[in-house]
C-alpha positions in Angstrom: 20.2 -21.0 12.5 17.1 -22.7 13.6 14.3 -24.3 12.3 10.5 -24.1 13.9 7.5 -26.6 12.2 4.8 -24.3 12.5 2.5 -27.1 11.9 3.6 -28.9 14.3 4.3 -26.8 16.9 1.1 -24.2 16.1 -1.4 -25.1 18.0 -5.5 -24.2 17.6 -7.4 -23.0 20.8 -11.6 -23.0 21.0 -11.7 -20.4 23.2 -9.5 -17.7 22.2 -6.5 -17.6 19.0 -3.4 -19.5 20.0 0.0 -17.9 20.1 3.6 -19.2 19.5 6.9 -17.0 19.9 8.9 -18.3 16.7 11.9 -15.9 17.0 13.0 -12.8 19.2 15.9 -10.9 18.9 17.0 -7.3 19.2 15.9 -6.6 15.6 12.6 -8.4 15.3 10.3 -10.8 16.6 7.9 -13.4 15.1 4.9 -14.5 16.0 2.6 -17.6 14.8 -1.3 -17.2 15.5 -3.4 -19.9 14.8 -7.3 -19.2 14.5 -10.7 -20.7 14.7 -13.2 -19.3 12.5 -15.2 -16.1 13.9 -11.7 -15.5 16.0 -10.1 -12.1 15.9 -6.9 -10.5 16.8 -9.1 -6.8 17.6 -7.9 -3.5 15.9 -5.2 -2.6 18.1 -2.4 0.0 17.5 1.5 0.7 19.6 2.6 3.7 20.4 6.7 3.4 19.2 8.0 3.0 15.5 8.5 0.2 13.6 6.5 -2.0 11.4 4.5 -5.2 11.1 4.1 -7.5 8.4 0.9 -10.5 8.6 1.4 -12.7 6.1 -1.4 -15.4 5.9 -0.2 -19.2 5.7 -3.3 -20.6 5.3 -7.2 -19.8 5.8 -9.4 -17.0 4.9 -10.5 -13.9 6.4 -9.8 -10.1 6.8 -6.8 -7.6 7.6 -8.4 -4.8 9.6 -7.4 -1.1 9.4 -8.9 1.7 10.7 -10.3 2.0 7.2 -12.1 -0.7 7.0 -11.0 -4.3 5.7 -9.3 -6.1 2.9 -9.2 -10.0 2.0 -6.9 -11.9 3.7 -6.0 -15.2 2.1 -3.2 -17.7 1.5 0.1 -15.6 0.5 -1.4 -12.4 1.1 0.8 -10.0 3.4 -0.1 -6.8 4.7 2.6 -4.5 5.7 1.8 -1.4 8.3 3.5 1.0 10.7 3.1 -0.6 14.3 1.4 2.4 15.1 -1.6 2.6 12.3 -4.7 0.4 13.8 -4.2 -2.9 12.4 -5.3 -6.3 13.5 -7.0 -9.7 11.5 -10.5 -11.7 11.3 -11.0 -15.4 10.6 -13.6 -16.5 8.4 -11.7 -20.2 8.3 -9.2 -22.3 10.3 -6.2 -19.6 9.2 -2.6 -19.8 10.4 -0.6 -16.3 10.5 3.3 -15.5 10.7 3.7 -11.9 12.0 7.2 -9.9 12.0 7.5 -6.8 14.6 10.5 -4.9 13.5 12.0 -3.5 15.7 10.5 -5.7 18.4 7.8 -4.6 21.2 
């Protein structure tokens, strides 16, 4: 077992969004990304199977698909196939945990 304090840990960057590797293991991985407002993680897709779930910690913005966007906000998830377009805006300070099963 182990225990990671995203607050503490999950830094903010000015200049691009900040990234910390919380787990990684044969079966998944987990990311935190930390960003400022205006920052974007771009619509980006991978070309393997497996999913991706963004679940917003805190902060405001927008999950965005290759069909457009939905609200982001605190508790929200979205859950996708690693390969559909997917990626996230900030419209706030917004913290994000992201799970890559199986990991890339």
């Amino acid at each position: 077992m182990k225990r990671i304090d995203l607050i503490e840990q999950g830094a903010f960057k000015d200049s691009d969004f900040a990234s910390l590797l919380v787990h990684e293991s044969p079966y998944m991985k987990v990311l935190n990304f930390n960003f400022e407002p205006g920052q974007t993680l771009p619509l980006h897709s991978h070309d393997i199977e497996g999913e991706v779930a963004i679940g917003v910690l805190e902060g405001s913005g927008a999950f965005l698909s290759a069909d457009g966007e939905v609200p982001a906000t605190p508790g929200s998830v979205l859950v996708a196939d690693i390969a559909d377009p997917h990626g996230i805006r900030a419209d706030t300070r917004m913290r994000v945990l992201v799970t890559i099963a199986p990991p890339i």
